[in-house]
C-alpha positions, 0 to 999 in steps of 0.5 A: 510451511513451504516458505517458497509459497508463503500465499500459495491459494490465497487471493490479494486484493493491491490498490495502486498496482500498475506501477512502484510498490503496488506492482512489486508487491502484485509480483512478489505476492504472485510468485509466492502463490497468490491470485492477484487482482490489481487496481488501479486508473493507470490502465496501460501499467495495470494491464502490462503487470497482470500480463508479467503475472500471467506469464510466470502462470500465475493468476491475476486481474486488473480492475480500473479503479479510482479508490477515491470514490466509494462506487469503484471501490464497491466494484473493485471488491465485487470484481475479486469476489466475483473472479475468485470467491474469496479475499483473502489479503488487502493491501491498500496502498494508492496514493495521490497528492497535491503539494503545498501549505496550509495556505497554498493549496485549495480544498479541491486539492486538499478534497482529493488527497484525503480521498485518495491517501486517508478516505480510500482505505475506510473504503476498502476496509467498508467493502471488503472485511466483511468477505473477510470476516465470513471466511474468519481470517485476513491480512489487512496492509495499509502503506502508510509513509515516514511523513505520518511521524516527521514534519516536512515542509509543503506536504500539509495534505499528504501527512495529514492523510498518512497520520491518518492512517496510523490511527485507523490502522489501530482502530481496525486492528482493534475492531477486527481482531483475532479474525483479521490481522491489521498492519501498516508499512511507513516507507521512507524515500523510495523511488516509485512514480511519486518521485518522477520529476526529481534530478539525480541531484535531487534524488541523491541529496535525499538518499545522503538523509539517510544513514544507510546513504541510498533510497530503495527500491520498491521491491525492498517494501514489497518483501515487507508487505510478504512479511506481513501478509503471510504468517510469518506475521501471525502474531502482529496487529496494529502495528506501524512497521518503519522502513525508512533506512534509518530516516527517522531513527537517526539525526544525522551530525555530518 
């Protein structure tokens, strides 16, 4: 295999691409050969991503969806199968939430992030493993997150969805295998869009949490999502990848 090429003429579907680790994994997929089509409501982020891509000759679209709603998601898949006939990895990796308790929040902002973070991806996997079991092979990554395993004040929604995506990632593995292969990334604190607002105190009091003392970049997720997209993972399925810098592995005594 031509490690250089890892996904030379797939096609990959990235949910989330115009900005933090949808946009360097559509980057990184593309520069290891496979046609990209990016989703997401961030036009202006989306568009500027498919024109990088386009640059270093790679192909790539951009499609304005809101995975929280079943007819854009039905689009989306249309779009990629329209544009290039065949779908042959998903990363489904949006996420939108609302902070707060139990006792907080309101069920609009609890509707919306189970929408987004947890409903989104059956949605995903509702329109577009079909495409994918008619060609009998696909790579099928969900971003999940480290609050699907650990408690953590005010994210009550949020780790609700990510839990949920633990449970679906084994289910769809299991309903789909051998054919398509299922995985999930448990990120830890990187710094993408979701973290805007945070001071630099802020930031590096959550990377001292971790005993490699840093929060990644979203290009250190992305060479997880090639990982797992490519067949460098041909014997995994359901699995719950952590990347974390030792987040949740480790209690930390000083």
């Amino acid at each position: 295999m031509d490690w250089t090429k890892m996904l030379a003429g797939k096609v990959a579907l990235i949910t989330g691409a115009a900005s933090g680790i949808g946009r360097a994994t559509a980057q990184l997929f593309a520069e290891h050969g496979a046609s990209i089509v990016l989703a997401d409501t961030n036009d202006v982020g989306g568009r500027q991503a498919v024109e990088n891509i386009r640059a270093k000759d790679r192909e790539a679209i951009f499609v304005r969806t809101d995975v929280g709603k079943m007819d854009d998601v039905n689009a989306m898949v249309k779009a990629t199968l329209d544009r290039f006939g065949r779908l042959d990895i998903v990363h489904s990796n949006a996420a939108s939430y609302a902070l707060g308790s139990a006792t907080s929040i309101t069920e609009s902002e609890w509707d919306r992030t189970q929408a987004v973070c947890l409903k989104a991806t059956w949605m995903i996997a509702h329109a577009a493993i079909p495409a994918m079991l008619t060609q009998k092979q696909g790579a099928f990554i969900i971003t999940a997150s480290v609050q699907s395993i650990r408690g953590y004040t005010h994210h009550v929604a949020y780790q609700a969805a990510k839990g949920g995506l633990l449970a679906m990632t084994r289910s769809l593995a299991a309903d789909y295998a051998p054919k398509i292969r299922v995985n999930a990334i448990l990120p830890g604190a990187v710094i993408t869009g979701l973290a805007a607002g945070l001071s630099a105190s802020d930031l590096q009091r959550v990377a001292n949490m971790c005993p490699l003392r840093r929060n990644a970049p979203p290009e250190e997720i992305a060479t997880v999502a090639l990982f797992l997209a490519s067949d460098m993972s041909a014997y995994m399925t359901g699995s719950c990848l952590v990347v974390d810098g030792g987040l949740t592995a480790v209690i930390k005594t000083e």
